[in-house]
MIDOSE-1310 file (N, C-alpha, C; in nm, 2 decimals, decimal comma, always signed):
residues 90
xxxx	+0,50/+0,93/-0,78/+0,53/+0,83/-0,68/+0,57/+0,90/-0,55; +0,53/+0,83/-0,46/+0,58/+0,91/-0,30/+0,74/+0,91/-0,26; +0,74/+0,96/-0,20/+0,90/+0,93/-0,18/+0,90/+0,92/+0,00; +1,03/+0,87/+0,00/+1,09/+0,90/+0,16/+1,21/+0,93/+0,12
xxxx	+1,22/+1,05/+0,24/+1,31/+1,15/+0,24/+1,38/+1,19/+0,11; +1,32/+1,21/+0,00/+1,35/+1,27/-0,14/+1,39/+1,19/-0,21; +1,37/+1,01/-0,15/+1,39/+0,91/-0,19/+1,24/+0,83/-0,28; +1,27/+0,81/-0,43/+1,13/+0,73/-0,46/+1,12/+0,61/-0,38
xxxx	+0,97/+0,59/-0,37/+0,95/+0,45/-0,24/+0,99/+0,35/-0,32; +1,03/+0,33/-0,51/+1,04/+0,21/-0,55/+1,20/+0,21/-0,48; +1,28/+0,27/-0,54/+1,39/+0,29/-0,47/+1,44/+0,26/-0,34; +1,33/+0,29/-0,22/+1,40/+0,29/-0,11/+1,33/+0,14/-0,08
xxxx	+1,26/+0,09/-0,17/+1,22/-0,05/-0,13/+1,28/-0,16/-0,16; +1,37/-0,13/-0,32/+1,44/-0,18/-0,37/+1,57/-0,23/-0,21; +1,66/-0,15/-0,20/+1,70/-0,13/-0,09/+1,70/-0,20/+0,02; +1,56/-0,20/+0,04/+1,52/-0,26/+0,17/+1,49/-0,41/+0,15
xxxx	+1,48/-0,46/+0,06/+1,46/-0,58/+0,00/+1,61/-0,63/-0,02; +1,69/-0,55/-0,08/+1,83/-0,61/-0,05/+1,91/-0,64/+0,08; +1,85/-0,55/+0,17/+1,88/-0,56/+0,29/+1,85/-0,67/+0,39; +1,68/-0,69/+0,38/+1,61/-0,78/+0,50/+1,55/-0,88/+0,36
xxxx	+1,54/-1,03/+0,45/+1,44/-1,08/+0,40/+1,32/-1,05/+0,42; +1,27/-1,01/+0,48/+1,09/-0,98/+0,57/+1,05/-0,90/+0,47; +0,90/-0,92/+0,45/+0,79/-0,88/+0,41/+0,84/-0,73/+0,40; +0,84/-0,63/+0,28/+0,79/-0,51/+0,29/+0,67/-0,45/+0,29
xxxx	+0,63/-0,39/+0,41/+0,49/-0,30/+0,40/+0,52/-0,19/+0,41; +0,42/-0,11/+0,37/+0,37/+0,05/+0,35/+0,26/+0,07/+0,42; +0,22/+0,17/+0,51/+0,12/+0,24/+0,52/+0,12/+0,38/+0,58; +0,18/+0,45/+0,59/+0,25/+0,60/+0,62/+0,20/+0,66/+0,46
xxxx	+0,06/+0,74/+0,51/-0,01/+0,81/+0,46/-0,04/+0,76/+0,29; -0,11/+0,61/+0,34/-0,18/+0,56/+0,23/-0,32/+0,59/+0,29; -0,37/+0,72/+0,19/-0,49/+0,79/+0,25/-0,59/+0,77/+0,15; -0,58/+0,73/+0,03/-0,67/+0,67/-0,06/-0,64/+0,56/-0,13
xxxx	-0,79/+0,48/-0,21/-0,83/+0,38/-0,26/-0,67/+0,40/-0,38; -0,74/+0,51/-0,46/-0,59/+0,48/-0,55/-0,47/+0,46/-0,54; -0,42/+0,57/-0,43/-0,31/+0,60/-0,39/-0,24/+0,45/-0,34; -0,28/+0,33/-0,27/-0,31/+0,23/-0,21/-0,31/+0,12/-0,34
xxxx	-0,40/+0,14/-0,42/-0,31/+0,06/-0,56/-0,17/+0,13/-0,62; -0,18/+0,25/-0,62/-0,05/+0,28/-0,66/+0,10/+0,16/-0,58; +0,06/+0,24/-0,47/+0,17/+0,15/-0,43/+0,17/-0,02/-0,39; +0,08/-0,08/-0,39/+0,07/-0,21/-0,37/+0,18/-0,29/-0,44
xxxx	+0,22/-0,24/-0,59/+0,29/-0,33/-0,68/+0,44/-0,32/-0,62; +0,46/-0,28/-0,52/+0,60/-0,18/-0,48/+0,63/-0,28/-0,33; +0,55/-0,33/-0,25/+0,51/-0,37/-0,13/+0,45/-0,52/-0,15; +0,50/-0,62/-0,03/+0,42/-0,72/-0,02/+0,28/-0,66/+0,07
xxxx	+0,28/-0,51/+0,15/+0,11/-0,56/+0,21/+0,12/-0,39/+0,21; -0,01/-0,35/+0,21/-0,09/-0,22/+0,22/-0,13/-0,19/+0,34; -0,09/-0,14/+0,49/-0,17/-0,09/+0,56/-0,27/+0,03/+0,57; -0,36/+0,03/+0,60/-0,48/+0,13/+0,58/-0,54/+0,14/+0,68
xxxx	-0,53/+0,25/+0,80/-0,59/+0,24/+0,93/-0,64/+0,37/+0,95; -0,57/+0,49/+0,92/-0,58/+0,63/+0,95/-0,74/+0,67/+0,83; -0,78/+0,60/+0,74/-0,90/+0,68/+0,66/-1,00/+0,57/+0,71; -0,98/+0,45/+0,77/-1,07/+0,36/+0,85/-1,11/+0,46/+0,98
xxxx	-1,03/+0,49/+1,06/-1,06/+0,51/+1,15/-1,13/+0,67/+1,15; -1,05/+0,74/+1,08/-1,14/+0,85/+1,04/-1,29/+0,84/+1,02; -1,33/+0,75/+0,94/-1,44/+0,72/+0,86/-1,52/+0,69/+0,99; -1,50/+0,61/+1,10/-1,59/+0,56/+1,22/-1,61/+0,67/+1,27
xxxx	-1,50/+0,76/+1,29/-1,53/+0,85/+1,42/-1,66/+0,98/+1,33; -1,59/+0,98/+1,21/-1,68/+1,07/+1,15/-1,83/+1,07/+1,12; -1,82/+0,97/+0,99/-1,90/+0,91/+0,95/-1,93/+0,76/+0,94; -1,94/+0,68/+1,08/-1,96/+0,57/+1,11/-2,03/+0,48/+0,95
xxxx	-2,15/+0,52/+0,94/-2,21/+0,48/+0,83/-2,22/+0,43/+0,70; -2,04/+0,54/+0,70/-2,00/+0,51/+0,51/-1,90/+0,45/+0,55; -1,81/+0,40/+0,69/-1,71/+0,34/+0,70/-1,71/+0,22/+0,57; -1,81/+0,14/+0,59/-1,85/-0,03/+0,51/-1,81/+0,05/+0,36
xxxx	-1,84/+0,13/+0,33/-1,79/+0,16/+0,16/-1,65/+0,23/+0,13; -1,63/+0,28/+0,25/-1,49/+0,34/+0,23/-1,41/+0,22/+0,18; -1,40/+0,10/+0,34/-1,32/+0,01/+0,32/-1,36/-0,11/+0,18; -1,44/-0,13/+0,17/-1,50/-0,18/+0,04/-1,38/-0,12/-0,07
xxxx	-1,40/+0,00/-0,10/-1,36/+0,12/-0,21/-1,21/+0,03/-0,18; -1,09/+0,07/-0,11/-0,99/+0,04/-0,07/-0,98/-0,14/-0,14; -1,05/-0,25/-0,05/-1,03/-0,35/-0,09/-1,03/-0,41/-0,29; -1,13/-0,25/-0,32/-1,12/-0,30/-0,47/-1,08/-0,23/-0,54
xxxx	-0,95/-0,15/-0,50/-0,88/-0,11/-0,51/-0,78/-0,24/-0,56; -0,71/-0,24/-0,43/-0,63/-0,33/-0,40/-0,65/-0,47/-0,49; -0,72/-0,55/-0,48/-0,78/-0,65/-0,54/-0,73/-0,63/-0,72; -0,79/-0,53/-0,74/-0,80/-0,48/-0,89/-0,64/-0,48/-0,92
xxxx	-0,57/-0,44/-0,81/-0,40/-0,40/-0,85/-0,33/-0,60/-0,88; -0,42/-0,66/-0,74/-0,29/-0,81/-0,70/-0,35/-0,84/-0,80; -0,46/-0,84/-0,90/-0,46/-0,95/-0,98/-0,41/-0,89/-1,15; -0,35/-0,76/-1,14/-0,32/-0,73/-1,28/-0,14/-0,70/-1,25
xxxx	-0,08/-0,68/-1,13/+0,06/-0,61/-1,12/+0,11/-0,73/-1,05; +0,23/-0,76/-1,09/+0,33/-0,89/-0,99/+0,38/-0,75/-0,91; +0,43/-0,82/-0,78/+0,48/-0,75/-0,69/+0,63/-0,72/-0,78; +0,70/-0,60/-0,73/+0,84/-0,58/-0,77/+0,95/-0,62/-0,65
xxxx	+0,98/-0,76/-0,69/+1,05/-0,81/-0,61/+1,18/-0,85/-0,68; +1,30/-0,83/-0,62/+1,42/-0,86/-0,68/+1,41/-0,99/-0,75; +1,46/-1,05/-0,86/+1,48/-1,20/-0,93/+1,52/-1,29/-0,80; +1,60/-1,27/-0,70/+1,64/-1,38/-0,64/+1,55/-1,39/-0,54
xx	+1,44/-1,32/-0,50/+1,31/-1,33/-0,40/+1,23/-1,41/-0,48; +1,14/-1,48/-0,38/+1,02/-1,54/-0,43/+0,94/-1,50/-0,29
């Protein structure tokens, strides 16, 4: 699992969920399809911009399947993992 600053992200999200109400996102070096379900169940949203934008400048072409790849990814994760949200969040 990733960490921030030698911290697991379930951990530091845990945290941050006790702290704020607001939405937790991720997207600081969610650079693949998996990696991107990994963390999904951890987070209410996945940002994914840096392998999009890669993909245009590079390879304009395969952009449509990168982001594809990513979305079923993701898809695959919301409909088998509940988010990890404290008992007293909804």
């Amino acid at each position: 699992m990733r960490s921030l600053a030698g911290q697991p992200l379930a951990a530091f999200t845990r945290r941050l969920r006790a702290a704020s109400p607001l939405p937790v996102v991720s997207g600081v070096g969610t650079s693949t399809p998996a990696l991107a379900a990994h963390v999904a169940p951890l987070v209410d949203a996945v940002v994914i911009g840096t392998p999009v934008v890669r993909a245009l400048a590079s390879t304009p072409e395969q952009a449509p399947q990168l982001v594809a790849a990513f979305a079923r990814a993701l898809a695959s994760t919301a409909a088998t993992e509940p988010r990890a949200r404290s008992p007293t969040r909804h």
